[in-house]
PLY file of the C-alpha trace (Angstrom):
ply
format ascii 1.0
element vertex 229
property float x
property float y
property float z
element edge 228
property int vertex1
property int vertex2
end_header
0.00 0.00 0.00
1.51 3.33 -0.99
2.07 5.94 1.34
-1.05 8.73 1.79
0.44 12.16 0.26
-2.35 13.98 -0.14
-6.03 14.60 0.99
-8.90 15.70 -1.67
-12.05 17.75 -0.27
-14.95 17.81 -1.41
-16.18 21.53 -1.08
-20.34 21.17 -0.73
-21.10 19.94 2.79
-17.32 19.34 3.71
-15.76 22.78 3.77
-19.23 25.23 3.40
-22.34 24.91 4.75
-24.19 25.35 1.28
-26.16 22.59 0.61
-28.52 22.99 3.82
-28.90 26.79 1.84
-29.19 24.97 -1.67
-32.09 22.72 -0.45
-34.00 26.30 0.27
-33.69 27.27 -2.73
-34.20 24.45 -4.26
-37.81 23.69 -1.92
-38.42 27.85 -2.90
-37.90 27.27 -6.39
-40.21 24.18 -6.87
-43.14 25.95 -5.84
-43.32 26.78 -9.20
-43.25 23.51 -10.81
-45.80 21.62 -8.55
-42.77 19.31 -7.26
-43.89 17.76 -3.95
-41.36 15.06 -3.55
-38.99 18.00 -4.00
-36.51 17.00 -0.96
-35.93 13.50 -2.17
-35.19 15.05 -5.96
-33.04 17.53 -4.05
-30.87 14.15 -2.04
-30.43 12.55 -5.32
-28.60 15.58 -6.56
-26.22 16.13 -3.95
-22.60 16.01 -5.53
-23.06 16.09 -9.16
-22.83 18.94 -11.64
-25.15 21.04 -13.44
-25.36 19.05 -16.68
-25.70 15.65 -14.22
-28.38 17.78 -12.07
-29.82 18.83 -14.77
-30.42 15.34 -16.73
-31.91 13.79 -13.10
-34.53 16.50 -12.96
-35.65 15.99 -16.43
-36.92 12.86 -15.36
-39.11 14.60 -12.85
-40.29 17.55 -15.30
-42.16 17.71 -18.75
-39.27 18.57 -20.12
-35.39 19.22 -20.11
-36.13 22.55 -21.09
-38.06 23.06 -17.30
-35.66 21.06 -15.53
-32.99 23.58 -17.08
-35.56 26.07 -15.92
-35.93 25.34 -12.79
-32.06 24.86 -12.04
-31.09 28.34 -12.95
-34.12 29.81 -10.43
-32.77 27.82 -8.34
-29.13 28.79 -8.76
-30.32 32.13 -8.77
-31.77 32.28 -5.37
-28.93 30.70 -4.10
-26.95 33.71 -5.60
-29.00 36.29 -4.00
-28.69 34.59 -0.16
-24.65 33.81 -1.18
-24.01 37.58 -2.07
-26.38 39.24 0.42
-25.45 36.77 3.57
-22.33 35.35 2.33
-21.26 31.32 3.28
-20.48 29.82 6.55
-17.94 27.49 6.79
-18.55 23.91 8.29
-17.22 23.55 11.89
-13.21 22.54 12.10
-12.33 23.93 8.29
-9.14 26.06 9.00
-8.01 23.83 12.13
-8.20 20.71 9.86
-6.76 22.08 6.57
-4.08 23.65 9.35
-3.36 19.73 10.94
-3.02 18.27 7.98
-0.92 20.56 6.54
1.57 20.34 9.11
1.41 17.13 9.17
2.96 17.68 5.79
0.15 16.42 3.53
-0.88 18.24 0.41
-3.99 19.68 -0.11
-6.67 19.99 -3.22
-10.44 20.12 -3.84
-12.57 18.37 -5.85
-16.04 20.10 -6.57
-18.88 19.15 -8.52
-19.20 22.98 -8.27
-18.60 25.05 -11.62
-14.76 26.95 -10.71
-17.10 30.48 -11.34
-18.64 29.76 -7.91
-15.76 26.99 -6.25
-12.83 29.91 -6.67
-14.49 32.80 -5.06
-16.67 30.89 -2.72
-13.16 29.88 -1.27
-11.50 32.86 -1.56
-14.48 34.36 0.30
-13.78 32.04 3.08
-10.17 32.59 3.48
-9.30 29.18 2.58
-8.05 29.03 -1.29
-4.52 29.68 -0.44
-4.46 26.23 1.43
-5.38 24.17 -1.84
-2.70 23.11 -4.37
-5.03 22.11 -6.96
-8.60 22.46 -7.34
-10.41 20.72 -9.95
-14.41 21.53 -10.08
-17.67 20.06 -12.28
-16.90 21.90 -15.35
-13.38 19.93 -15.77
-14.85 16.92 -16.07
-17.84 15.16 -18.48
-19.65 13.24 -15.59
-19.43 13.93 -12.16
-19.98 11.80 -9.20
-20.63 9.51 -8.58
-18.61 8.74 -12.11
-15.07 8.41 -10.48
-13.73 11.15 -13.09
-13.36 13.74 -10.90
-11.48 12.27 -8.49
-9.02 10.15 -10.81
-8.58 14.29 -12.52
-7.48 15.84 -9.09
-5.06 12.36 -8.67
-3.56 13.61 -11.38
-3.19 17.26 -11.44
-0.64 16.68 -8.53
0.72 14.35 -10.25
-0.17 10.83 -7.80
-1.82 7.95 -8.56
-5.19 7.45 -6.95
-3.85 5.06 -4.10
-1.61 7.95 -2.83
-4.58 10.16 -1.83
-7.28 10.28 0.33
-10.85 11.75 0.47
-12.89 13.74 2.46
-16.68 13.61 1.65
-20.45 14.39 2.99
-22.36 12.82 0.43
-22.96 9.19 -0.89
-22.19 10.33 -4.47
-19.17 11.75 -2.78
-18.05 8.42 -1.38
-19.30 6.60 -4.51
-17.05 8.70 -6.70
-13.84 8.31 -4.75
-14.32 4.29 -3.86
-14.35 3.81 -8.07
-11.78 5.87 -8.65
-9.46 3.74 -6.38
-9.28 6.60 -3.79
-9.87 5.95 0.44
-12.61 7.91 1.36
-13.43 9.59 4.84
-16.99 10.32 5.50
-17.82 13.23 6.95
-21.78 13.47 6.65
-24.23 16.88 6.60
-27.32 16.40 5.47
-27.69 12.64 4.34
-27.27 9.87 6.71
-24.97 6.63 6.17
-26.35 3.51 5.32
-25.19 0.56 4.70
-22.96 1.04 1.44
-22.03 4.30 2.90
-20.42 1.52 5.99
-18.90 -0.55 3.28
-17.67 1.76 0.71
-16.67 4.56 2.71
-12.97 4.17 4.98
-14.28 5.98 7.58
-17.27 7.42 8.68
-16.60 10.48 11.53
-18.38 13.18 13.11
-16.60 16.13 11.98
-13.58 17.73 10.17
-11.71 18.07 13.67
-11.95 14.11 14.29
-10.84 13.51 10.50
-7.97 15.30 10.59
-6.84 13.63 13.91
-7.50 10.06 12.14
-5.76 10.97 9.11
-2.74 11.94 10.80
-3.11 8.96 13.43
-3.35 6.24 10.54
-0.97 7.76 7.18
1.00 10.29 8.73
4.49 9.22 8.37
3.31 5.80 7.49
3.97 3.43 4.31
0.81 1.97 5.17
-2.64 2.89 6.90
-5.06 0.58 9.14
-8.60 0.88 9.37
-10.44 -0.87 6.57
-9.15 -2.62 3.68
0 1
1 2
2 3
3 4
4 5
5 6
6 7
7 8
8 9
9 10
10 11
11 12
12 13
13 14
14 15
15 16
16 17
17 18
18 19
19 20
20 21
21 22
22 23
23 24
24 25
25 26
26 27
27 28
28 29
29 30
30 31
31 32
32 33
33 34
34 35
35 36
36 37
37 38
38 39
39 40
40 41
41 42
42 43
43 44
44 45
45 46
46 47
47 48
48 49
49 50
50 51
51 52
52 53
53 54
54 55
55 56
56 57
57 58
58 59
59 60
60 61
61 62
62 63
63 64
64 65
65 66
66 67
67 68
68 69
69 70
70 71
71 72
72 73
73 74
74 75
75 76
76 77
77 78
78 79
79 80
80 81
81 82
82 83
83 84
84 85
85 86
86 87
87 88
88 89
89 90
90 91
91 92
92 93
93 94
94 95
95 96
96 97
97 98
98 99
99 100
100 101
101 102
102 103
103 104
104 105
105 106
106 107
107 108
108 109
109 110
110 111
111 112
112 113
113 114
114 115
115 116
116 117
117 118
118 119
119 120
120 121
121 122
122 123
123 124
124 125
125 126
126 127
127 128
128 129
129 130
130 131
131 132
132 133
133 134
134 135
135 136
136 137
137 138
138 139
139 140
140 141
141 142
142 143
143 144
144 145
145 146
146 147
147 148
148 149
149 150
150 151
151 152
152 153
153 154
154 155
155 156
156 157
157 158
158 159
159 160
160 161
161 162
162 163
163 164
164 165
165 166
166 167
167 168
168 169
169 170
170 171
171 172
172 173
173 174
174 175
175 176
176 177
177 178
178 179
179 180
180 181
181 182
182 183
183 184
184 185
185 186
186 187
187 188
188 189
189 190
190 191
191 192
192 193
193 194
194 195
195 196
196 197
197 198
198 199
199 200
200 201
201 202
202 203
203 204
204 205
205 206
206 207
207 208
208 209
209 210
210 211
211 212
212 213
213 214
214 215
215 216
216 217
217 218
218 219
219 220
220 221
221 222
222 223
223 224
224 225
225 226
226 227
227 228
C-alpha cells in the first residue's frame, strides 16, 4: 500500500455549509413547478454537476427545457442569499486544513461545483490559499458519482489514486472516490450513512476536527494505513 500524500475535499457539505442553503432554494424554487417530492429530488442531486443535475430533474419535469428552468431559479436564489449573507464554513475547516498541513500532507479540492462559484466561494472564506489544486464540475464530463473527478485531481498533482485520500459528505461523494481507487473519509451533513455508505466509505466520523486527527493517526508518516481494507 503506498504511502497517503495527499487529501482531496470535497467543497459542498465538507468545507461550506451550502447545501442545507441549496435545499432552500431548491424547496423555494419548486413551488413553481408543482414538485412535492422535491426534498428526495433535491438528495439525489447532492454532488453532481449542473449538466448531471440537470439530466436527473428531467426525469421529474415535462421537459429538459423546465428542468434547465428550474435549475437556474434555483441557482439564482442561491446567488441572491450567497451575495447578500455570504457562506459559513462547516465547523473545524481552518483547524483541519491547518493539521493536515503540518502534518505535511498536500492539499486539493474536488467540486462538482462550476470553478465560477468553487474559486471565489473559497477565496471568500479565506481558505483558497491552502489548496494546491482544485479541480471543479466543469473539468470533467460526468461527475460523481462517475469516479472522473477524483481520478482528474489524482492527477493534477501528479499521484496515482492510491496515494490520496478523500474527504466527503455525500454518498455520491463516497461513490465517486471508492471507483476511482481513492480511500474515502466520510464526513456526513445532510444525508445519513447507510449501509454502502459503511462498506464503501474508509471511515465514517463526526466532523472535520476528528478527520484530521485520524488521518494523521493512521498515514502520517506511514507506508501503510489501518482501518479498513
Amino acid at each position: 500500500m503506498k504511502k497517503i500524500k495527499a487529501v482531496l475535499f470535497d467543497m459542498d457539505g465538507v468545507l461550506l455549509d451550502t447545501e442545507s442553503l441549496c435545499k432552500i432554494c431548491w424547496r423555494r424554487a419548486a413551488a413553481d413547478y408543482n414538485l412535492s417530492n422535491i426534498d428526495e429530488i433535491f438528495m439525489q442531486c447532492v454532488g453532481r454537476n449542473r449538466t448531471d443535475t440537470t439530466h436527473l430533474l428531467s426525469k421529474y419535469l415535462p421537459s429538459e427545457k423546465d428542468a434547465f428552468e428550474f435549475r437556474e431559479k434555483a441557482g439564482e436564489l442561491f446567488d441572491q442569499v450567497w451575495h447578500e449573507e455570504g457562506l459559513k464554513k462547516m465547523p473545524f475547516v481552518t483547524e483541519c486544513l491547518d493539521a493536515l498541513k503540518n502534518a505535511g500532507f498536500r492539499l486539493a479540492v474536488a467540486s462538482s461545483t462550476r470553478g465560477i462559484k468553487v474559486h471565489p466561494q473559497l477565496e471568500e472564506a479565506e481558505i483558497h490559499g491552502y489548496f494546491e489544486t482544485i479541480t471543479t464540475g466543469d473539468m470533467v464530463t460526468h461527475s460523481k458519482p462517475d469516479p472522473e473527478i477524483y481520478l482528474k485531481a489524482a492527477a493534477s498533482l501528479g499521484l496515482s489514486p492510491s496515494e490520496c485520500l478523500a474527504i466527503e459528505d455525500s454518498p455520491n461523494g463516497v461513490r465517486s472516490a471508492y471507483a476511482a481507487g481513492i480511500k474515502c473519509v466520510m464526513v456526513p451533513d445532510l444525508i445519513a450513512p447507510d449501509q454502502e455508505m459503511n462498506e464503501k466509505a474508509f471511515e465514517i466520523l463526526a466532523n472535520l476536527k476528528e478527520a484530521a486527527s485520524f488521518i494523521i493517526k493512521e498515514f502520517s508518516g506511514e507506508e501503510e494505513g489501518g482501518g479498513k481494507e
